[in-house]
N, C-alpha and C positions, 0 to 999 in steps of 0.2 A: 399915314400908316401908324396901327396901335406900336408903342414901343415892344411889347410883347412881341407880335408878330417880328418887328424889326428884327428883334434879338433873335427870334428862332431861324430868320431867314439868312442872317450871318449865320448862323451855327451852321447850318447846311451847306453853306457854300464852302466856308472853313473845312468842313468834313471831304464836301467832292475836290476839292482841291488836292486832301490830303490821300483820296483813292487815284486819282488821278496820278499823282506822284509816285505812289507805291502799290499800285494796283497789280502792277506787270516785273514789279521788281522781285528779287530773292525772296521776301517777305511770304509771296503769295507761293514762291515754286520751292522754298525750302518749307513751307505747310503743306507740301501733297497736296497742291490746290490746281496745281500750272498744271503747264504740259512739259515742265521741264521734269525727270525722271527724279523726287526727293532723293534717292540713295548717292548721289552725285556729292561729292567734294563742297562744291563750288554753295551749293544749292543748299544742303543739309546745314550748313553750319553759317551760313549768311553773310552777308558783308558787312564787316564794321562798321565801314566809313555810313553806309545807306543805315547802317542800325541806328548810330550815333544820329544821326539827321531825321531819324525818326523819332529819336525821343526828343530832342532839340523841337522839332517841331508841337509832339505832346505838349513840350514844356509852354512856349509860346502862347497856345490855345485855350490855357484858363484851369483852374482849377481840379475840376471834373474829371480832363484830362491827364492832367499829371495820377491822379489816384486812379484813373483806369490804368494808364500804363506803368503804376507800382503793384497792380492785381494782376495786369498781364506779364510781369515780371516771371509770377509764382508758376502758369503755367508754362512748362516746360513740355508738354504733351502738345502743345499749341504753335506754339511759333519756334522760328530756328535759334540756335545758344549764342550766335551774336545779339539777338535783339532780348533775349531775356539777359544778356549780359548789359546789355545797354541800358534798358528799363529798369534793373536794379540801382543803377548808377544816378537814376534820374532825380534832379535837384529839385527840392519841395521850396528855397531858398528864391522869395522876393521879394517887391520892392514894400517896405514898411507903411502903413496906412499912419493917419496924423497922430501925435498922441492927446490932442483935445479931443477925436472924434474916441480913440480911446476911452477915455478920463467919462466922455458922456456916457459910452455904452455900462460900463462899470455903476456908472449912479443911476441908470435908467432899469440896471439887473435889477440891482441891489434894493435898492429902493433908497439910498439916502445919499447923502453928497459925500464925496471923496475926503475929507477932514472930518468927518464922522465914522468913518469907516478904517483910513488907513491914518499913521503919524508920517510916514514914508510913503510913496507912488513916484518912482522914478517913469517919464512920460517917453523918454528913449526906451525901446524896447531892445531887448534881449537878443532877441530874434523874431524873424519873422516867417511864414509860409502861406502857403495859398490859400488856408481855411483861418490863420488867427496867427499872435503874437502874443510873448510871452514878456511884460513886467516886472522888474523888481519892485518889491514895498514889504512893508514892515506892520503890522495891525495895533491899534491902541494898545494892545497888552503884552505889546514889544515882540512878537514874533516874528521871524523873517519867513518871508514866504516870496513865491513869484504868483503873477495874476496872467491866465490866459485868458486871451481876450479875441473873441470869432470877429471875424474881417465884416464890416456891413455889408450885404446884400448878397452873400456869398451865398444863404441859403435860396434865395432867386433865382441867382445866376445855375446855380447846382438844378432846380428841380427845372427849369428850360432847356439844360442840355439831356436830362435825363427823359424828358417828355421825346425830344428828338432821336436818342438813343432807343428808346421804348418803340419808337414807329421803325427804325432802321433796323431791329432786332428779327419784329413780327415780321418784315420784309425778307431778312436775309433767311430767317426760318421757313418760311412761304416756298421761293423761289432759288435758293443759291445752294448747292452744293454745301458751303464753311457751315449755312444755319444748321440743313441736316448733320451734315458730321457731327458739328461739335457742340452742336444744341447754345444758339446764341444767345435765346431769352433766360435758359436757365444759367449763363454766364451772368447778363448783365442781372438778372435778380440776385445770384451774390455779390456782386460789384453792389448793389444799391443796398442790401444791407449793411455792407462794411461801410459804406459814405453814409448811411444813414447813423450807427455807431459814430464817427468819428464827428458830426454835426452836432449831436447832442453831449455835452459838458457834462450831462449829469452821470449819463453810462458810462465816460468816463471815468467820473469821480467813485461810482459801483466798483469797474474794474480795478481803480488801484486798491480799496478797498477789501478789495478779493483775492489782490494779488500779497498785497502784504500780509494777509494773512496767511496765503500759503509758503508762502519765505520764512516765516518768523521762527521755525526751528531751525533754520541757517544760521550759523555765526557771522558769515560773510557775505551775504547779500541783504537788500536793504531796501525795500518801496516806501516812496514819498505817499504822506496819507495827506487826504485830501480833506480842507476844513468845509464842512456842508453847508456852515450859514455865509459862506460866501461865493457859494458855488449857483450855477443854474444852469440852461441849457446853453448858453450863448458868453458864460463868465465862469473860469473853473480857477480855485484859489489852492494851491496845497502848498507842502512843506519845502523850504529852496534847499536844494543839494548842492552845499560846497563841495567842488572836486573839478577833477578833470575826465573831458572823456575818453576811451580806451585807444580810442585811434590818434589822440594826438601826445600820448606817452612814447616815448624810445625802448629801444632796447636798453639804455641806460637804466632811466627811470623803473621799468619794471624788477629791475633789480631787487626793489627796498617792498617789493608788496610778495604777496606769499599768492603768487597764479596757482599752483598744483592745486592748493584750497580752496580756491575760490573758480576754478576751472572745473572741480569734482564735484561743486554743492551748486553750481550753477546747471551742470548736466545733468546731474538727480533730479534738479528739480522741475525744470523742463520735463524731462520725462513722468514728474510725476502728476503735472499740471495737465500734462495730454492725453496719457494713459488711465490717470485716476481719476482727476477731478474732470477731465473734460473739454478742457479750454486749450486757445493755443493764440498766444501772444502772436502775430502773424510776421511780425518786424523785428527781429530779434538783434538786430546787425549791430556792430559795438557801437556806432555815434548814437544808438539808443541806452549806451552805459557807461555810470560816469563814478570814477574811482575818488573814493572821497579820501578826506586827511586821514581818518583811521582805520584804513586801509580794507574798508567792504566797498562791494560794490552795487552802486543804487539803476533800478532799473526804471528808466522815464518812460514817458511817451506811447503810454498803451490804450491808445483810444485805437488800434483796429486790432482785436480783436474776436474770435470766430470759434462758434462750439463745437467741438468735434462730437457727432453720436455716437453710442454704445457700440454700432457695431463696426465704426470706422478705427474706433479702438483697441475693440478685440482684432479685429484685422491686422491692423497697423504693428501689436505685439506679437501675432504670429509670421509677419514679415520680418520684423527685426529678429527673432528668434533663428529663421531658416536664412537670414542673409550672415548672422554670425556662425552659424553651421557650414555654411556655404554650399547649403542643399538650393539647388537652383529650382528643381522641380517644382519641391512645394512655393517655393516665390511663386512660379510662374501660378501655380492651382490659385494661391491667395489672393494675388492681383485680377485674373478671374472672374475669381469670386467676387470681387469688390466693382469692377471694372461695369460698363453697359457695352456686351458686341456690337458691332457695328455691321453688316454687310459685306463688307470683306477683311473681317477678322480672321487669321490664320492660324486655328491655335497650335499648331504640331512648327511650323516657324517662330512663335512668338517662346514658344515653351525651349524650346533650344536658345533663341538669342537670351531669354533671363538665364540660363543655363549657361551658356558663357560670358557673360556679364559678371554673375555671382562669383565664378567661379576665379575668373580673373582678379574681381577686390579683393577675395580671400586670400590670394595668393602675395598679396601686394603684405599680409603680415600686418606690423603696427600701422602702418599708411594709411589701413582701409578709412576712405573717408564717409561713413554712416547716410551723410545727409547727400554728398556727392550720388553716393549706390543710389539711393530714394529717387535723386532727381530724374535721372538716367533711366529708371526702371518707369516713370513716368514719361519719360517720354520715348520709352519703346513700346509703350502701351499706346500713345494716339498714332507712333508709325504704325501700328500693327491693327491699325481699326478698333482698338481697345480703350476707352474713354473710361478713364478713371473718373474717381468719384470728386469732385473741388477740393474735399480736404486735403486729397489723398497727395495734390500740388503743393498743396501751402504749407503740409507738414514738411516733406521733403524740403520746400524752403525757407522755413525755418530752422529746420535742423545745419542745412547748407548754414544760413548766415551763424547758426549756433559752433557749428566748429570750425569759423572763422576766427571769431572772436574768441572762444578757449583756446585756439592755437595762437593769438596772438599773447593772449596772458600768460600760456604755460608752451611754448616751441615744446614739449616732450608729452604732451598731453595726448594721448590717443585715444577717442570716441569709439573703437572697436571695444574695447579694453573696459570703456564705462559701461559700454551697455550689458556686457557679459560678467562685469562686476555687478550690473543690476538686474542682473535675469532671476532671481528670486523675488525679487519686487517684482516683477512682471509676470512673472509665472503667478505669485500671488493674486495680481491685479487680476488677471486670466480666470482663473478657480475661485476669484471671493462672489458670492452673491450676497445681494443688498437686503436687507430684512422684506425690504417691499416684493421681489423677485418669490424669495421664498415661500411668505404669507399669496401670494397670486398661484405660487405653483401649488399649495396646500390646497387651496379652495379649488383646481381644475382637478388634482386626485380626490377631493372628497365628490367631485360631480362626475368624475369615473365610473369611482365606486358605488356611489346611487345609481346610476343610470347603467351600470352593466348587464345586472340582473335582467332587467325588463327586455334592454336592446337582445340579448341573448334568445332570451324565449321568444321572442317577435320572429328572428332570424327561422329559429328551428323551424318556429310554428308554419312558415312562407315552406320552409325546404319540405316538411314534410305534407303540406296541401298541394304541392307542385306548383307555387305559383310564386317562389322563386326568379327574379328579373334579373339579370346583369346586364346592368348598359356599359357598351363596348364603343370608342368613340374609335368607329372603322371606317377604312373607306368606301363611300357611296359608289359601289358599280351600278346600280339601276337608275343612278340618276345620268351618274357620267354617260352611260349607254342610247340614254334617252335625246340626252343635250347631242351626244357625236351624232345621233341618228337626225337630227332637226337639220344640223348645219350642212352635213351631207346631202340632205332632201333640198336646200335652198340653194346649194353650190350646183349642183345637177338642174336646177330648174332656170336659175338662172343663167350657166353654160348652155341650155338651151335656145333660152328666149335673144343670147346674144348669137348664136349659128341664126336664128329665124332673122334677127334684123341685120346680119351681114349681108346674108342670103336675099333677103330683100332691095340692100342697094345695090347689090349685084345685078338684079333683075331690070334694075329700073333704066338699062342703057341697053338691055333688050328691045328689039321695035315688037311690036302686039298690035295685031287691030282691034281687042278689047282692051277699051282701055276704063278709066275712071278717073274722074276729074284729072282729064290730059295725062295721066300715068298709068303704064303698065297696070290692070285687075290685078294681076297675081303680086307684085310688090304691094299694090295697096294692100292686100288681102293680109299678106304678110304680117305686113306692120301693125294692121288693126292687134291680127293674132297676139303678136308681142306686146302692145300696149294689154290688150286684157291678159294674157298671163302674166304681166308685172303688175299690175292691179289685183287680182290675185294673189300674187306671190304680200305683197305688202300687208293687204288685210291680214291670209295665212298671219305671215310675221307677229302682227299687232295684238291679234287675238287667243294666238298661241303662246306668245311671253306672259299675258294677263292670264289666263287659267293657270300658269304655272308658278305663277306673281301668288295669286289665291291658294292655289295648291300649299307654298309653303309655308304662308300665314297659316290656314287650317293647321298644318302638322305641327308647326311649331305654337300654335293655342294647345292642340290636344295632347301636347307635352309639357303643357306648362312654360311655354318661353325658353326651352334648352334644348331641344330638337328630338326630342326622345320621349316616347311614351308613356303614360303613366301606367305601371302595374301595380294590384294593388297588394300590400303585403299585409297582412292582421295579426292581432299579437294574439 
C-alpha cells in the first residue's frame, strides 16, 4: 500500500475513533446536536473532565489537530464553555526534532552553510511546537537574533489531514444536521487559511513587519522585526527579545514595571489594529508577551493572523458603542445584522436574552468584562439559530485573551473604561471615509446626474403612452388553482380505480357460471377496467407535467429569464 494512502487511512481511523468516543457525549448535546435538551445545566456548559480528554486527545493526533482545536477554541457559538475552555488550554509544546536535521534545513533555505551565515547557531532549541522550533544564534555582523526553523514534513503531513478533512466536511455538509447549522466547509476553509498563514515564514515575517509598524507610536510596546535575507518560507530569522513572559512575572515583580501604561497603549492599540487597519492578531494571550529589561512590552508569535472586513468593523464598533451604553436592543439589531438566520432563529427570544445579557455587564460597573460580553453574545447567537460571522468569534477572542493579560499587568485596569475612553477614535473610525470611498461615490453621483434626465423622460414618456408596466412579484393564484385542480382530478381517480379493484376481489369468492379463465367475468372485467384507468391515469400524469414543464420555459423566455413579461417602455 502507497504510503500516502497508508497515512490517509490512519487519519480516518484516528478520526472514527475520536467520533466514536465523543459522538454521544456532552460535546454533541451541549451543541444543540443531541436529544439531550442544550438549555440543561449538565449539557450547556460540558464536562471538564471529557473536555480536558478531548483536547488531550487533539493534542496526541498531530499537528493539524492541535491548530484545529486552537480555532475551535474561538468559537464559542459552536461548542460548550468547558471545551472552549479546554482548547484554549491546549499545548502546542513537543518533542524537539534533531538540531543537525535543523542546521541542514537552515543551509538548504539559505542557500550557504551555517558558518557563512551565523558566528553563533546554538543547535538546542529554545522551544519547540508542532509546526517548528526556535534557535538562538548571532549573524556575522554580531546580531543576536533567534532562528525559526519549520518541523520536516509537517507541510505533508498538514495537506493529508486536510485532504481528509476536506472529504468529512463536504460529507458532514451533504448529510448531518452540525454541516447545515454551522456551515462545516465554510469552517474548515478558515481553519485552512489560518494553517496556511502560519506554514509560510514569509507571511510571517510581513506580519511582524506590519505590526511594528503599527506599535511604533507606543512608547511601550515593541515588535521584533524580522531580517528578510534570512528569512523564507520554511526559515524565519528576526530580532531576539530579552525578557520575560507576562505569565511567569508575580505580583512581586510587576511592581518595578509601569502596567497602567503599558495596559492603556496595548488596548489602544488592538483596537486600532481591528477597527482601523483591519487585522486581528487572533492569539493575543500573555505567553505571546514578553516584558523586556526596559520595561516595554514585545509582542511574539504572530503567524495566525486574520483580516477583519470593512463591514465586520463597522459592526463590530457599533456593538461596542451599544454594549457600553447598555442599550441591548441595538446589540441584539447589530448581531442580526452581521449574523446568517438559521431556520429556527427566534428573533423576539434572541433580542430579549442580549437585552439581558447587556444589561447585566452594565451593571457589573468597572468589572464589565468587554471581551467576556463579545464571547457570550456569540454564543447566544449559535443557541439562538444565529450564526455569526468567523470574525465575529475570534474578535471576542481576542479581546477575552486581551483583558486577561491587561488585568494581569494592571489588577485595576478596566476594558469598560478603555473603550469609552476610546469612543472618539471609533466614532472617528465610524464617520472617516478613505479617499477611494469618496472618489467611487463621486463618479456614481456624476452617473446619476447624467443618467437622470433621460431615465425621467423615458418614465413620463411610458406613463403618458399608457404603457407603463409595473411588475409585482405576487402570488400566482391561477397557477396554484390549476396545480390544486390536477391533484384533486388524480386523488378522485385514483380512489376510484382502488373501490374498482377491492370490489373486484371481493367478487372473486363469489360462485358465477360465467366465468373467464376459471374466474368470476365480472371480477376479470373489473380489473381489466382498473388496469386501463391506471394506464390512463399515468400517461394523463406524464404528459400533463411535460406541457406545463413547456409552459414555464415559454413564459419565462418571453420574459426574459425572470418570469415576467416584457413591456416595452420608449423614451
Amino acid at each position: 500500500m502507497p504510503q500516502d494512502a497508508a497515512g490517509s487511512l490512519s487519519r480516518y481511523a484516528d478520526l472514527v475513533r475520536l467520533l466514536l468516543r465523543y459522538g454521544r457525549s456532552d460535546l454533541v448535546t451541549g451543541s444543540g446536536l443531541g436529544d439531550v435538551e442544550p438549555s440543561t445545566a449538565s449539557a450547556g456548559a460540558g464536562d471538564p473532565a471529557t473536555a480536558e480528554a478531548f483536547a488531550a486527545d487533539l493534542e496526541r493526533m498531530g499537528p493539524t489537530w492541535i491548530k484545529l482545536g486552537q480555532l475551535l477554541s474561538t468559537r464559542h457559538d459552536l461548542l460548550p464553555p468547558a471545551y472552549t475552555e479546554a482548547l484554549t488550554r491546549l499545548q502546542d509544546d513537543v518533542e524537539p526534532f534533531d538540531g543537525d536535521v535543523a542546521v541542514a534545513i537552515v543551509e538548504e533555505e539559505l542557500g550557504a552553510q551555517l558558518r557563512h551565515l551565523f558566528c553563533e547557531f546554538d543547535r538546542e532549541p529554545m522551544a519547540a511546537a508542532s509546526l517548528g522550533q526556535v534557535h538562538r544564534a548571532r549573524t556575522r555582523s554580531g546580531r543576536d537574533v533567534v532562528v525559526k526553523v519549520q518541523r520536516p514534513g509537517v507541510r505533508e503531513t498538514v495537506a493529508q489531514d486536510m485532504e481528509v478533512l476536506t472529504r468529512i466536511a463536504a460529507a458532514a455538509d451533504r448529510h448531518t444536521e452540525l454541516g447545515r447549522r454551522y456551515g462545516t466547509t465554510d469552517l474548515l476553509q478558515q481553519f485552512r487559511r489560518s494553517l496556511t498563514g502560519e506554514l509560510d515564514y514569509v507571511q510571517e515575517a510581513r506580519n511582524l513587519e506590519a505590526f511594528g509598524e503599527m506599535t511604533e507610536e507606543y512608547d511601550h510596546l515593541f515588535v521584533p522585526r524580522p531580517l528578510p535575507d534570512y528569512t523564507t518560507s520554511r526559515v524565519l530569522t528576526m530580532e531576539r527579545v530579552e525578557g520575560r513572559k507576562v505569565t511567569d512575572i508575580g505580583e512581586l515583580g510587576m511592581l518595578s514595571v509601569d502596567g497602567e501604561a503599558i495596559s492603556e497603549e496595548l488596548f489602544r492599540a488592538y483596537l486600532r489594529m481591528i477597527l482601523d487597519e483591519g487585522v486581528l492578531h487572533a492569539d493575543p494571550h500573555p505567553g505571546n508577551m514578553i516584558l523586556t529589561e526596559d520595561g516595554r512590552l514585545a509582542l511574539i508569535d504572530l503567524g495566525m493572523v486574520a483580516s477583519v472586513p470593512r463591514r465586520v468593523q463597522d459592526a463590530v464598533i457599533k456593538l461596542l458603542l451599544a454594549i457600553s451604553d447598555g442599550d441591548g436592543e441595538e446589540a441584539a439589531r447589530v448581531l442580526a445584522e452581521m449574523g446568517h438566520p438559521l431556520e429556527d432563529h427566534d428573533a423576539a427570544r434572541f433580542r430579549d436574552d442580549v437585552s439581558h445579557l447587556v444589561s447585566a455587564a452594565v451593571s457589573a460597573g468597572g468589572d464589565l468584562d468587554v471581551g467576556g460580553v463579545m464571547v457570550e453574545l456569540s454564543r447566544l447567537s449559535g443557541a439562538h439559530g444565529l450564526r455569526p460571522p468567523p470574525e465575529m468569534a475570534m474578535i471576542g477572542k481576542a479581546l477575552l485573551n486581551l483583558d486577561r493579560a491587561t488585568r494581569h499587568l494592571d489588577p485595576d485596569f478596566t476594558p469598560s473604561q478603555a473603550v469609552r475612553a476610546n469612543l472618539d477614535q471609533l466614532l472617528r473610525r465610524g464617520l472617516s471615509t478613505s479617499p477611494g470611498s469618496l472618489l467611487a461615490g463621486a463618479m456614481e453621483a456624476k452617473d446619476f446626474a447624467a443618467q437622470l434626465p433621460r431615465r425621467a423622460n423615458r418614465l413620463l414618456d411610458a406613463l403618458g403612452d399608457g404603457e407603463l408596466t409595473l411588475r409585482v412579484d405576487a402570488f400566482d393564484e391561477e397557477r396554484l388553482l390549476r396545480v390544486v385542480q390536477h391533484l384533486t382530478t388524480r386523488l378522485v381517480v385514483g380512489l376510484v380505480l382502488s373501490a374498482i379493484i377491492v370490489g373486484a376481489a371481493l367478487t372473486m369468492r363469489v360462485k358465477s357460471d360465467l366465468t373467464l379463465l376459471g374466474y368470476p367475468a365480472v371480477s376479470i372485467v373489473f380489473f381489466l377496467l382498473a388496469a386501463v384507468g391506471g394506464l390512463i391515469l399515468v400517461v394523463s400524469v406524464v404528459f400533463t407535467d411535460r406541457r406545463d414543464a413547456r409552459r414555464r420555459t415559454d413564459d419565462a423566455g418571453a420574459a426574459g429569464g425572470d418570469g415576467w413579461p416584457r413591456a416595452p417602455v420608449h423614451a
